[in-house]
C-alpha positions in Angstrom: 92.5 123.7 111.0 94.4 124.3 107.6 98.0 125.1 107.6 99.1 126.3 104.2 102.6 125.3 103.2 105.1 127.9 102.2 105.5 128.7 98.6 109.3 127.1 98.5 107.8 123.7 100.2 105.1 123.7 97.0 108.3 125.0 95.0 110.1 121.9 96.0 107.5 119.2 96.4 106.1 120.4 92.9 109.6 120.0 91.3 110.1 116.6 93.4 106.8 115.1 91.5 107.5 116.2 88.1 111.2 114.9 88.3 110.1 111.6 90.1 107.5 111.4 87.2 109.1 112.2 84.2 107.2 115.1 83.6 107.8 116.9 79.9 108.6 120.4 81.3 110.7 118.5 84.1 109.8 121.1 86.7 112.1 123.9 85.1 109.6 126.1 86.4 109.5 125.7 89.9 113.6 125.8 89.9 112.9 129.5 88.6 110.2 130.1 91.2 112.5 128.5 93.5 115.5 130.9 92.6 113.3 133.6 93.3 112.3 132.5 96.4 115.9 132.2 97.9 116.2 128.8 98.1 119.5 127.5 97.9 121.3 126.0 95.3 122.3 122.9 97.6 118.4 122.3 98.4 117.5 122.8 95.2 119.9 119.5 94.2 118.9 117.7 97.3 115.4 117.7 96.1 116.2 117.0 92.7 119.2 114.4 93.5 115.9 112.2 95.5 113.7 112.9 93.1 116.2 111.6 90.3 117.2 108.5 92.8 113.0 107.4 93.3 112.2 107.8 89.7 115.3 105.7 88.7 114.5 102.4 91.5 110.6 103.0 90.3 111.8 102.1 87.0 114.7 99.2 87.9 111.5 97.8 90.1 109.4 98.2 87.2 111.7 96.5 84.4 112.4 93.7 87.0 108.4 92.8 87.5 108.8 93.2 83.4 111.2 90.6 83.1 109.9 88.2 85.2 106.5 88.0 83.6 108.3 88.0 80.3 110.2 85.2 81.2 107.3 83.5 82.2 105.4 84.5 79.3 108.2 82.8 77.1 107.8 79.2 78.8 106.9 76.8 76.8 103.2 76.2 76.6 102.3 73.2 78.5 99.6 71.1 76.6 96.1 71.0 78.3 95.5 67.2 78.3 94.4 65.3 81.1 97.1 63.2 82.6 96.8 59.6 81.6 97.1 57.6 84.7 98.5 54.7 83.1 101.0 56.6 80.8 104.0 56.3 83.5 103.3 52.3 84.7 106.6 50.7 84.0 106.7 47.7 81.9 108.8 44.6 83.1 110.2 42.8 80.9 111.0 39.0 82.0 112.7 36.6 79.9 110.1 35.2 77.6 107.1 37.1 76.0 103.8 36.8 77.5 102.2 37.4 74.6 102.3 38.2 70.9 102.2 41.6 69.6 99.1 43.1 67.9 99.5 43.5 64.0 100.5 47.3 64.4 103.7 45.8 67.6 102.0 47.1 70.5 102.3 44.6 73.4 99.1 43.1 75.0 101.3 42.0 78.2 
């Protein structure tokens, strides 16, 4: 069964989409097709002011997905080298030397 929508409903859903989408001819010609049609002024807005209102959160959601991955993309870049398990062991120093330095002062202890 097929129900074919009104001319105004396609009017006004048509004008909706091309609002919400940022369309170039911004649906200036289904606001004429709508005129003709009767539709009233007050509609007319209503459909335009929720058309206006998801195109505008679209694009806050949008710039906020933006600037988190841009804020990620601007982390430092973390080095890929694999962890040296002995880099962190802490050295305890007591009160005499162990040992003697190599030539170049790195500690054998």
């Amino acid at each position: 069964m097929t129900t074919d929508l009104h001319p105004s409903i396609v009017a006004l859903v048509s004008l909706a989409a091309n609002i919400a989408s940022n369309h170039p001819k911004q649906g200036l010609c289904q606001v004429d097709r709508l005129k003709q049609y009767g539709v009233a002024k007050e509609q007319i807005d209503t459909v335009i002011e929720i058309a206006r209102h998801i195109r505008d959160e679209a694009g806050e959601k949008m710039d906020a997905k933006f600037a988190e991955a841009y804020a990620e993309a601007m982390q430092p870049v973390k080095p890929n080298i694999k962890p040296d398990p002995f880099a962190n062991i802490a050295v305890v120093e007591s009160g005499g030397s162990c040992c003697t330095p190599t030539k170049s002062g790195q500690s054998c202890c």
